[in-house]
Chimera marker file (.cmm) of the C-alpha trace (Angstrom):
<marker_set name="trace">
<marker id="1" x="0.000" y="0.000" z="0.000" r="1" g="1" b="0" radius="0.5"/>
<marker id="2" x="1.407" y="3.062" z="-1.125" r="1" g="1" b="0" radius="0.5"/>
<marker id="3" x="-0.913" y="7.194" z="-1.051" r="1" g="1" b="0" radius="0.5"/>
<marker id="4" x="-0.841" y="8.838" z="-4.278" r="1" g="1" b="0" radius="0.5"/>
<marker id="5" x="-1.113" y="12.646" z="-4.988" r="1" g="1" b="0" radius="0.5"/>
<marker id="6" x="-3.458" y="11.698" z="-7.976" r="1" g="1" b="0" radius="0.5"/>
<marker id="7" x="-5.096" y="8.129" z="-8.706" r="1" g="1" b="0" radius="0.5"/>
<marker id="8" x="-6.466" y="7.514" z="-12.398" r="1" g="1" b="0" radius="0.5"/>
<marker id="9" x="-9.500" y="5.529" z="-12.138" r="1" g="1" b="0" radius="0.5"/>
<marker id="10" x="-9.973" y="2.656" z="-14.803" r="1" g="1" b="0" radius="0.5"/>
<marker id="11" x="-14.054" y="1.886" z="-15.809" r="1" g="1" b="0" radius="0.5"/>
<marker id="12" x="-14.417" y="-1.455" z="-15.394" r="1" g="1" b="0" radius="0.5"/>
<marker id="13" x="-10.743" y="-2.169" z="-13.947" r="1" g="1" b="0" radius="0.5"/>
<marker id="14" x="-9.607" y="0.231" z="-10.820" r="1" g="1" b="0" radius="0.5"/>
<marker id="15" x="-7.038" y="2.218" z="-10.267" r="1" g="1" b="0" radius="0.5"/>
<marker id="16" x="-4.009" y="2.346" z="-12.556" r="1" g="1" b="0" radius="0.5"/>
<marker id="17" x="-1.234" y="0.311" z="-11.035" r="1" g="1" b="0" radius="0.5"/>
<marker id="18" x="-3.391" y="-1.304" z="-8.223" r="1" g="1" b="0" radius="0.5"/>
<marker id="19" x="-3.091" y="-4.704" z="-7.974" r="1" g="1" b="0" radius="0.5"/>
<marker id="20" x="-6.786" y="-5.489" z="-8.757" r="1" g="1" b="0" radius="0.5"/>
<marker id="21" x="-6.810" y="-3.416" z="-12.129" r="1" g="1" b="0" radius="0.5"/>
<marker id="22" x="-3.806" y="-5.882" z="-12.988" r="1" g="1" b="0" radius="0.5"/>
<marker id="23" x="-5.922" y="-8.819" z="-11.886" r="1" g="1" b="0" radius="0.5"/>
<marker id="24" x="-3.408" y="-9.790" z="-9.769" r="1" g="1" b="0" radius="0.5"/>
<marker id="25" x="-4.603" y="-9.287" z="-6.663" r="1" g="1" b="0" radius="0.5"/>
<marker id="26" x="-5.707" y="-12.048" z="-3.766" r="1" g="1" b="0" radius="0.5"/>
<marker id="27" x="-9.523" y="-12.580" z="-4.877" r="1" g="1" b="0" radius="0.5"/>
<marker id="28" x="-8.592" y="-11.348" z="-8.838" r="1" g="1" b="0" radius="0.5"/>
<marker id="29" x="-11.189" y="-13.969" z="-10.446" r="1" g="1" b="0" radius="0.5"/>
<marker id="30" x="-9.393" y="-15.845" z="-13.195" r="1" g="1" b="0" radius="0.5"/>
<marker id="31" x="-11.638" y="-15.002" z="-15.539" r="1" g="1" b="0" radius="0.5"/>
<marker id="32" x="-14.041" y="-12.086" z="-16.197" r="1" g="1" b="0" radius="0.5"/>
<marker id="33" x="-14.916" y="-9.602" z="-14.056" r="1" g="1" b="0" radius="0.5"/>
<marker id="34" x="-15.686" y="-9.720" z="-10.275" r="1" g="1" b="0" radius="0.5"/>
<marker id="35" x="-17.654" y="-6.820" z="-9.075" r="1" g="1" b="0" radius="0.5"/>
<marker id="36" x="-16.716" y="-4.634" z="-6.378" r="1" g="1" b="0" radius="0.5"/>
<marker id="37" x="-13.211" y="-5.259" z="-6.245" r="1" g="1" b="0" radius="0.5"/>
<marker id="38" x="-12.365" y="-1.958" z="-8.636" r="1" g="1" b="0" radius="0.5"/>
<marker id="39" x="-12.453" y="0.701" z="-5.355" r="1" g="1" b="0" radius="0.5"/>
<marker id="40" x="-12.853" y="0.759" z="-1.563" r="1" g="1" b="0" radius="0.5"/>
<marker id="41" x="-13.399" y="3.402" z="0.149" r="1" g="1" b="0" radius="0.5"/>
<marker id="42" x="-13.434" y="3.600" z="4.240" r="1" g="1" b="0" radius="0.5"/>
<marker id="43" x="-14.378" y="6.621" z="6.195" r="1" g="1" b="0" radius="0.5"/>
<marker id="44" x="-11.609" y="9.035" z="7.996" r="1" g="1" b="0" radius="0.5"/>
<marker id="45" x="-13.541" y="8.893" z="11.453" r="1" g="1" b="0" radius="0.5"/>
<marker id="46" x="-13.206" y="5.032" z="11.382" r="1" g="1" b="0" radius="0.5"/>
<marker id="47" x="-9.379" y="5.532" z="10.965" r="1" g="1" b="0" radius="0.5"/>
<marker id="48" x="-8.995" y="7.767" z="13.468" r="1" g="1" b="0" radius="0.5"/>
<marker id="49" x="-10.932" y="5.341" z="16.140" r="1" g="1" b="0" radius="0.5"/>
<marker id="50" x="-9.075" y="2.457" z="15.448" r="1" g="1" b="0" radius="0.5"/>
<marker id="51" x="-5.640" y="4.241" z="15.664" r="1" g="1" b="0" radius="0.5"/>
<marker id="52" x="-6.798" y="5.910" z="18.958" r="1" g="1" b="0" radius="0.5"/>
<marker id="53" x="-7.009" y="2.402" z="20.140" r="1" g="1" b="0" radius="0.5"/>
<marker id="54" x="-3.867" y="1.046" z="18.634" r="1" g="1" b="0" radius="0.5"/>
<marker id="55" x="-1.204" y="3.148" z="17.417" r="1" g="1" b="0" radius="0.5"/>
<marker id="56" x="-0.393" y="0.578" z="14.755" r="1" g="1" b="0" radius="0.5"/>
<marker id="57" x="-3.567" y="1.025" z="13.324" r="1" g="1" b="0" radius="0.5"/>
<marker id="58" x="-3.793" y="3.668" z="10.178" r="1" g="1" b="0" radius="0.5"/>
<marker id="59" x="-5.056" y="4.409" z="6.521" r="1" g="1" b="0" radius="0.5"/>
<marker id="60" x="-2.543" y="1.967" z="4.768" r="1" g="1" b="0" radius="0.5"/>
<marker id="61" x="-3.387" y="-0.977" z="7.442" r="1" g="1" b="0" radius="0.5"/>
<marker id="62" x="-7.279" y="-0.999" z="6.380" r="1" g="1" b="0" radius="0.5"/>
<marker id="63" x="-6.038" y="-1.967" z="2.913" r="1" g="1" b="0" radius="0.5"/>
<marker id="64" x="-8.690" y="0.376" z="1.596" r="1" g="1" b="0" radius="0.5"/>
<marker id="65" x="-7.968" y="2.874" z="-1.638" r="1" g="1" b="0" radius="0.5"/>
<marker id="66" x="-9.941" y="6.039" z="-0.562" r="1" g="1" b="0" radius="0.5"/>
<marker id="67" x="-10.498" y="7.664" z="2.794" r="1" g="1" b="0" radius="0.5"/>
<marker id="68" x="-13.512" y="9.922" z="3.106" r="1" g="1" b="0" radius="0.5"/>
<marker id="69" x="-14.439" y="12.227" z="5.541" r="1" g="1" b="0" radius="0.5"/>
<marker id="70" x="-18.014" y="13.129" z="6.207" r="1" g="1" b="0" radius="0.5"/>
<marker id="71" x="-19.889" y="10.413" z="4.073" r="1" g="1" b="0" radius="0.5"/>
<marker id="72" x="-22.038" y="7.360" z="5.411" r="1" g="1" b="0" radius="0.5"/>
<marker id="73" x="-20.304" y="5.191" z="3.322" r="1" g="1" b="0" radius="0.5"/>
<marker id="74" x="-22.711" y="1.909" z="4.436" r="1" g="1" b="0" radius="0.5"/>
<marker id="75" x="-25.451" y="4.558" z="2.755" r="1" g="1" b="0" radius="0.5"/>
<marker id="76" x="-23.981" y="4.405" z="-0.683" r="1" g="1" b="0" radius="0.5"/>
<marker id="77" x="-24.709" y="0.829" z="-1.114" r="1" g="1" b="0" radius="0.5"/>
<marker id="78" x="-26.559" y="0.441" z="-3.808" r="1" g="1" b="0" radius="0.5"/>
<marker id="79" x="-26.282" y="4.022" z="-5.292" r="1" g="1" b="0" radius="0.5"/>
<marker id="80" x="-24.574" y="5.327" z="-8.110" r="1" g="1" b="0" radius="0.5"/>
<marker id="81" x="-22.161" y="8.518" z="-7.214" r="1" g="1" b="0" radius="0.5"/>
<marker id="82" x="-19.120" y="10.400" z="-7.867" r="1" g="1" b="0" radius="0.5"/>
<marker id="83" x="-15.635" y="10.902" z="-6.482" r="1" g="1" b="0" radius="0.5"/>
<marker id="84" x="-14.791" y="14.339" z="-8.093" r="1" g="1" b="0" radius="0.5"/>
<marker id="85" x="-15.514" y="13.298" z="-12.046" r="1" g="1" b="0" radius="0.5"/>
<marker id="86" x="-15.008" y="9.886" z="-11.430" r="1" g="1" b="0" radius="0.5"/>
<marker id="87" x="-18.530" y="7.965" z="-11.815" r="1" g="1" b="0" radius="0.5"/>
<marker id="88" x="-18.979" y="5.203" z="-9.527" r="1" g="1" b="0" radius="0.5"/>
<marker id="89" x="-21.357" y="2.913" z="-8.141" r="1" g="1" b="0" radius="0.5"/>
<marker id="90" x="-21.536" y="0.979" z="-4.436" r="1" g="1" b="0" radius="0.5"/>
<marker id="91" x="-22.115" y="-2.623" z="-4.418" r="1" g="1" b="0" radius="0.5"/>
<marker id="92" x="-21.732" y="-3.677" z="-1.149" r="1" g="1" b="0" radius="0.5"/>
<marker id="93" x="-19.923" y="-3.204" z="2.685" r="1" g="1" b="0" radius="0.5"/>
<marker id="94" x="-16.146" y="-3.880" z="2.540" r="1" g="1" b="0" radius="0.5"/>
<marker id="95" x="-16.321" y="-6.357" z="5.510" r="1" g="1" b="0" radius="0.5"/>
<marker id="96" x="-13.032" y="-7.333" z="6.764" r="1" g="1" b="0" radius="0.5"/>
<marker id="97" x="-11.338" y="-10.420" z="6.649" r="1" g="1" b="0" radius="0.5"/>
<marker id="98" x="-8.855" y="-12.758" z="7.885" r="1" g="1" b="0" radius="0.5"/>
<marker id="99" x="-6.331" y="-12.288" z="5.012" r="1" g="1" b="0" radius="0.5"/>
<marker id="100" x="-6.653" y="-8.779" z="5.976" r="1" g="1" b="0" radius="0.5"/>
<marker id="101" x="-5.987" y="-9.401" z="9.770" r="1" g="1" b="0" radius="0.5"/>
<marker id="102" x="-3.060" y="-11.650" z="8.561" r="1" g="1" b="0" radius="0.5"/>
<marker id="103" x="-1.680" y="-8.722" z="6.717" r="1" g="1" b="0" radius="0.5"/>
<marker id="104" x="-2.220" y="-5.896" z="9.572" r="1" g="1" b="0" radius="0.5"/>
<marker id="105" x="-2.039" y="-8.080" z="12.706" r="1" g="1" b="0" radius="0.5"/>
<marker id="106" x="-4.698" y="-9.184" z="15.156" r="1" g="1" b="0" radius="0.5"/>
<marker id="107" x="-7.387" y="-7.250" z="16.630" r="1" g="1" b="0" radius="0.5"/>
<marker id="108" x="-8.186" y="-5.489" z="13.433" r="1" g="1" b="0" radius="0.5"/>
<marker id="109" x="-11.500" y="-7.910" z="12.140" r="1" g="1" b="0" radius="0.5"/>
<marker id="110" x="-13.915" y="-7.441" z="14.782" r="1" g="1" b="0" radius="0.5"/>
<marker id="111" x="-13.892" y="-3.570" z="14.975" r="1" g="1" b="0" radius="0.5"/>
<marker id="112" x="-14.203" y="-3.196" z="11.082" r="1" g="1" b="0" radius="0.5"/>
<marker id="113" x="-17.546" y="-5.130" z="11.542" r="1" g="1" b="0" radius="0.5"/>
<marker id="114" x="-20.257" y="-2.938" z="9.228" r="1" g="1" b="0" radius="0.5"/>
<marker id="115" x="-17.594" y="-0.570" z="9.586" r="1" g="1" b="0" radius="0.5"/>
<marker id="116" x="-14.548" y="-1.515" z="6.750" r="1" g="1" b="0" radius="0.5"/>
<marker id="117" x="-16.303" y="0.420" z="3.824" r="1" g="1" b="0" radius="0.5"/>
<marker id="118" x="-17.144" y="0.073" z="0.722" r="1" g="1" b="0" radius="0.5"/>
<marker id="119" x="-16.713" y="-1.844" z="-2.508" r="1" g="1" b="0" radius="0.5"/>
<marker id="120" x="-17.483" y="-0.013" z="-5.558" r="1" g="1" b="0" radius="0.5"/>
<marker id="121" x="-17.441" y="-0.426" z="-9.110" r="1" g="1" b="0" radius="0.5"/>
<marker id="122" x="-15.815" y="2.692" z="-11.135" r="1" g="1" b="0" radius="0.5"/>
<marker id="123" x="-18.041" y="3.402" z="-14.395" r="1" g="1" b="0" radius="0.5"/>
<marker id="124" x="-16.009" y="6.362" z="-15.736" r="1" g="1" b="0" radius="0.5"/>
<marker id="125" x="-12.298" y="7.061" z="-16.292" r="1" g="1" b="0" radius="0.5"/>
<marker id="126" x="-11.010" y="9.672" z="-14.161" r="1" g="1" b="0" radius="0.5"/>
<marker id="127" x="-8.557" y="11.303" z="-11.454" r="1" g="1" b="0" radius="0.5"/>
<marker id="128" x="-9.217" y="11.048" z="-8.200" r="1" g="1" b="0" radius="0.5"/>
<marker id="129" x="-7.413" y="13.519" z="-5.421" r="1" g="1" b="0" radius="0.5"/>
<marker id="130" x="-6.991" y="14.122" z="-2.211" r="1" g="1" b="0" radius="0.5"/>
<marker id="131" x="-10.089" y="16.467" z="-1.334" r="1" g="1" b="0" radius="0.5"/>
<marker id="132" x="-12.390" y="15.251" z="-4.540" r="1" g="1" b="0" radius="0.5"/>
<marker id="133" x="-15.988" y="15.695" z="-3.748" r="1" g="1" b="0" radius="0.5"/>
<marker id="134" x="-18.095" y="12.791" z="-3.436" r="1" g="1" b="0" radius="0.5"/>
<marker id="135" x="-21.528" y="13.516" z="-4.437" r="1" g="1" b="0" radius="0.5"/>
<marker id="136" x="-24.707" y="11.806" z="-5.251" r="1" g="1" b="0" radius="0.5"/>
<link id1="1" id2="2" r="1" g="1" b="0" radius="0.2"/>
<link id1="2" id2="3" r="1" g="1" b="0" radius="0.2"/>
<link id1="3" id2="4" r="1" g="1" b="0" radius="0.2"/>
<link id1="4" id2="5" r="1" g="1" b="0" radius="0.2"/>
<link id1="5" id2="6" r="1" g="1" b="0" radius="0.2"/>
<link id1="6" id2="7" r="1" g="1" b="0" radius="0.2"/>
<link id1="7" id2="8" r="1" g="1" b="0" radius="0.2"/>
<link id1="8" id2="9" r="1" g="1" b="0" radius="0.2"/>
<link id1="9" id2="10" r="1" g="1" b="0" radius="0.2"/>
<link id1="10" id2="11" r="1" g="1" b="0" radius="0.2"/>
<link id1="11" id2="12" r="1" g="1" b="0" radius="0.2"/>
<link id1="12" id2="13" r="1" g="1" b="0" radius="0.2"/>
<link id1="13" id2="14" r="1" g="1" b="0" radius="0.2"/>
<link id1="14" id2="15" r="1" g="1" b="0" radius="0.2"/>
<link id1="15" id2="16" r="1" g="1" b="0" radius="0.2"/>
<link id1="16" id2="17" r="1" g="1" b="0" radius="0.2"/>
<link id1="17" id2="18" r="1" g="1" b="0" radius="0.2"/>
<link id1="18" id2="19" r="1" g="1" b="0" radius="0.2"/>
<link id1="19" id2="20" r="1" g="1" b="0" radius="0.2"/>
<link id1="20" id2="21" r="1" g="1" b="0" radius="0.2"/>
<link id1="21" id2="22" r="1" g="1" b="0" radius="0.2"/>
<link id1="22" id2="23" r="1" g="1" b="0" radius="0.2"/>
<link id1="23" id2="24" r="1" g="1" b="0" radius="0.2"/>
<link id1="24" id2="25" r="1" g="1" b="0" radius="0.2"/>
<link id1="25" id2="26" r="1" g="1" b="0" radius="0.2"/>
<link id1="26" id2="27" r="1" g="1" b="0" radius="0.2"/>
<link id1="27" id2="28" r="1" g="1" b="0" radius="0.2"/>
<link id1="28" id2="29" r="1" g="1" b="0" radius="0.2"/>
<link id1="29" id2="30" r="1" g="1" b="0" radius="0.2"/>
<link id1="30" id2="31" r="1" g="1" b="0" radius="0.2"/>
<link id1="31" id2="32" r="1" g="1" b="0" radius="0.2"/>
<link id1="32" id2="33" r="1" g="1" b="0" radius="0.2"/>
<link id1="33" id2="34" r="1" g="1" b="0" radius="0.2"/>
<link id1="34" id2="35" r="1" g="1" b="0" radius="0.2"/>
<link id1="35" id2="36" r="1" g="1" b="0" radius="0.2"/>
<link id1="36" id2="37" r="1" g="1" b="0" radius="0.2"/>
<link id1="37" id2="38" r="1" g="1" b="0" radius="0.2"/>
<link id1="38" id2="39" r="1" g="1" b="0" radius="0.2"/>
<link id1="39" id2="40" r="1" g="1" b="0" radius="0.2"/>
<link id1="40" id2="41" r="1" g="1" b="0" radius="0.2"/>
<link id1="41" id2="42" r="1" g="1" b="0" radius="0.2"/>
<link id1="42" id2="43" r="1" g="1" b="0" radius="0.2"/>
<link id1="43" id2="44" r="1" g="1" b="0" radius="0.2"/>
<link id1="44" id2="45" r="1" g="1" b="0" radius="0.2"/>
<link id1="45" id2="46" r="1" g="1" b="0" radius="0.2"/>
<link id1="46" id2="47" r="1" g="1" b="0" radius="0.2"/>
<link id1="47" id2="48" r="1" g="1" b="0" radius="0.2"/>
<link id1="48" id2="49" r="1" g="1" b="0" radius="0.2"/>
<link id1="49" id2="50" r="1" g="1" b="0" radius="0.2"/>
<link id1="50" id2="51" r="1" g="1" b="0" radius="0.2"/>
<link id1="51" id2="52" r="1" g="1" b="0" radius="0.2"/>
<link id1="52" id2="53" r="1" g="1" b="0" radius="0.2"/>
<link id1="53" id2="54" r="1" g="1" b="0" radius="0.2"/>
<link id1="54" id2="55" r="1" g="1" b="0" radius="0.2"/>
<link id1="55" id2="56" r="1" g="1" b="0" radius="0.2"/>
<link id1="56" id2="57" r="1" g="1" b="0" radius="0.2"/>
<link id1="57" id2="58" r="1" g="1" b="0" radius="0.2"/>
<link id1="58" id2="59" r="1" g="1" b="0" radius="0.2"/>
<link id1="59" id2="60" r="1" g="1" b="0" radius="0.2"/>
<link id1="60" id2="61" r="1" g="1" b="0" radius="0.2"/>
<link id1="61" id2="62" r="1" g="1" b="0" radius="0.2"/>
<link id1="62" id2="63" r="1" g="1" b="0" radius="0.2"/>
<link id1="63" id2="64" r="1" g="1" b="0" radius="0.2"/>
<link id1="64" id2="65" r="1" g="1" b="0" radius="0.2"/>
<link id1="65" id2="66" r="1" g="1" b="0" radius="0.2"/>
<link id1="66" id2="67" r="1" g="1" b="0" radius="0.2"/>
<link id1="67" id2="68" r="1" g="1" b="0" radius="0.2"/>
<link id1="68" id2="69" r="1" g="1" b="0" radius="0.2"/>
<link id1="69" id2="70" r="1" g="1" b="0" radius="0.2"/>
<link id1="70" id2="71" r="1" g="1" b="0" radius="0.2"/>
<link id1="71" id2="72" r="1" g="1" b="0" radius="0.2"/>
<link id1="72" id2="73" r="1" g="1" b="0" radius="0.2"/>
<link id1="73" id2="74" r="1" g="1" b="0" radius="0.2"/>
<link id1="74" id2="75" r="1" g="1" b="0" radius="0.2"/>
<link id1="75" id2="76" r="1" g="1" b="0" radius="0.2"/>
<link id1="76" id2="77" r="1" g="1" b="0" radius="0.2"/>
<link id1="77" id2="78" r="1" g="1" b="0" radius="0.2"/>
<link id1="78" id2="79" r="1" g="1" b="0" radius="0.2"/>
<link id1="79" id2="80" r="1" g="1" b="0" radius="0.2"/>
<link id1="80" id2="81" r="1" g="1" b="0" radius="0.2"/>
<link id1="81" id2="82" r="1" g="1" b="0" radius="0.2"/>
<link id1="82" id2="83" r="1" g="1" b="0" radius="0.2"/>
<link id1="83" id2="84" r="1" g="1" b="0" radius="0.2"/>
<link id1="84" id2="85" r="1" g="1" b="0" radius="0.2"/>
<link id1="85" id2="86" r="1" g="1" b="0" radius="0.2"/>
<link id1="86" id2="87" r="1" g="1" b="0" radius="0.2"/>
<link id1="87" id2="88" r="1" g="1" b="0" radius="0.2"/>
<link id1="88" id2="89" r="1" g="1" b="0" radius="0.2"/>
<link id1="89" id2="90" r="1" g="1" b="0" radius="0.2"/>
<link id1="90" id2="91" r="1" g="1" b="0" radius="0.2"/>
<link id1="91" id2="92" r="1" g="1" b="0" radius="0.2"/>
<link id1="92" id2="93" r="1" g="1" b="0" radius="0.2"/>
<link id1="93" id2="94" r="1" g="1" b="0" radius="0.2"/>
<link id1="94" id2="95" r="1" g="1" b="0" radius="0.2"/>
<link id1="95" id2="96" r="1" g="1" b="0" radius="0.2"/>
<link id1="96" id2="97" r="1" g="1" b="0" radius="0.2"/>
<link id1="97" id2="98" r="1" g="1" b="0" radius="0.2"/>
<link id1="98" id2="99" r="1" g="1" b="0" radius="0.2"/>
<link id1="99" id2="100" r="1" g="1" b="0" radius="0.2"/>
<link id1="100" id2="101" r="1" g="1" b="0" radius="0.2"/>
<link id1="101" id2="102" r="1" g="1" b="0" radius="0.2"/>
<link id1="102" id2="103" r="1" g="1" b="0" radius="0.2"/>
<link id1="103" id2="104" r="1" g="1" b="0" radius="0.2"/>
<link id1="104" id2="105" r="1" g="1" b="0" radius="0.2"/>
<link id1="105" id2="106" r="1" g="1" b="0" radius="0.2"/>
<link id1="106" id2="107" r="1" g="1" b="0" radius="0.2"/>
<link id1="107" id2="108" r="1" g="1" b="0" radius="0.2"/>
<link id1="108" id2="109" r="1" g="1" b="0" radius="0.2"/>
<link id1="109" id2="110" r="1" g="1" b="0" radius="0.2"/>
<link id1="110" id2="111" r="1" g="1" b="0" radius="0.2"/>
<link id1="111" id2="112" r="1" g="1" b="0" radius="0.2"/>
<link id1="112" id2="113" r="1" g="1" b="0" radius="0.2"/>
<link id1="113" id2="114" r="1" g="1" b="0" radius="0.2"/>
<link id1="114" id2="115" r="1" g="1" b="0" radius="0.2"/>
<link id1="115" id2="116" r="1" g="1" b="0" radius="0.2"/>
<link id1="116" id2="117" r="1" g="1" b="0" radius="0.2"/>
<link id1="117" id2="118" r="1" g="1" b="0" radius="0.2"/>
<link id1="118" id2="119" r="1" g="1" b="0" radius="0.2"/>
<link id1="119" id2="120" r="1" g="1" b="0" radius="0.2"/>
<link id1="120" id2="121" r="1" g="1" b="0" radius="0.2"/>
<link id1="121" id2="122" r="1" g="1" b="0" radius="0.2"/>
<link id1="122" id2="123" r="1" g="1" b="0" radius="0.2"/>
<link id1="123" id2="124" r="1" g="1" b="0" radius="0.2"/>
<link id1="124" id2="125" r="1" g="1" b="0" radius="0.2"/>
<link id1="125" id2="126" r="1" g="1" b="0" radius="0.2"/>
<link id1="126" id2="127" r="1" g="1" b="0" radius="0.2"/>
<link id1="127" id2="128" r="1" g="1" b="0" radius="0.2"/>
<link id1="128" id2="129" r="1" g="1" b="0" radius="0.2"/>
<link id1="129" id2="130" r="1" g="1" b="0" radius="0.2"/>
<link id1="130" id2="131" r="1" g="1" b="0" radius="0.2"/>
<link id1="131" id2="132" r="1" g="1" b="0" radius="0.2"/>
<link id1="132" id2="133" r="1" g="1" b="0" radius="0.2"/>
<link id1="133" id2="134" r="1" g="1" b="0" radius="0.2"/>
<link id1="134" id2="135" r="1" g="1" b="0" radius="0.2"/>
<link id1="135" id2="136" r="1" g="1" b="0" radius="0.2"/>
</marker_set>
């Protein structure tokens, strides 16, 4: 996990040089296209809890792609919306996992419960930057 200045968003792939837009990343389906696995998104004030609770804890340890501040993400399920000019549509909650635990150590799975964010599908090419609105 790496931040970015600028992201370009892929339709129908993710973001340039993720590991997903390569297919090549843990759940990359072998063949076609697996929804929701193009953009995640997790809210700021989530962060910020979990590293108040362990200092180990940040951005780069929720494996997530976008932070937000502000939004319900849980309420974009389902909706279509934008990140700046970046069209996008939310599929369904980012719950954690135990790869993801593996990865960023223990204690991390149970308080990302209806709280790890969101998996979204990206319909239009774009940029995405730090302070892009999200709108609906």
């Amino acid at each position: 996990m790496r931040i970015v200045d600028v992201a370009r968003a892929i339709a129908g792939r993710g973001l340039d040089g993720d590991r997903y837009a390569r297919q090549a990343g843990t759940f990359s389906p072998r063949a076609g296209h697996r929804p929701g696995y193009e953009l995640t998104l997790i809210a700021a004030e989530v962060v910020e809890e979990l590293t108040a609770r362990d200092a180990a804890l940040d951005f780069a340890s929720t494996r997530r792609n976008v932070l937000t501040r502000g939004i319900d993400v849980n309420a974009l399920v389902g909706r279509d919306f934008r990140i700046g000019d970046v069209r996008c549509r939310g599929l369904r909650l980012a719950e954690p996992c135990a790869h993801l635990e593996r990865l960023a150590g223990p204690g991390l799975l149970r308080p990302l419960i209806h709280r790890g964010g969101l998996r979204v599908d990206i319909l239009s090419d774009g940029e995405i930057r730090p302070g892009s609105a999200i709108t609906t």
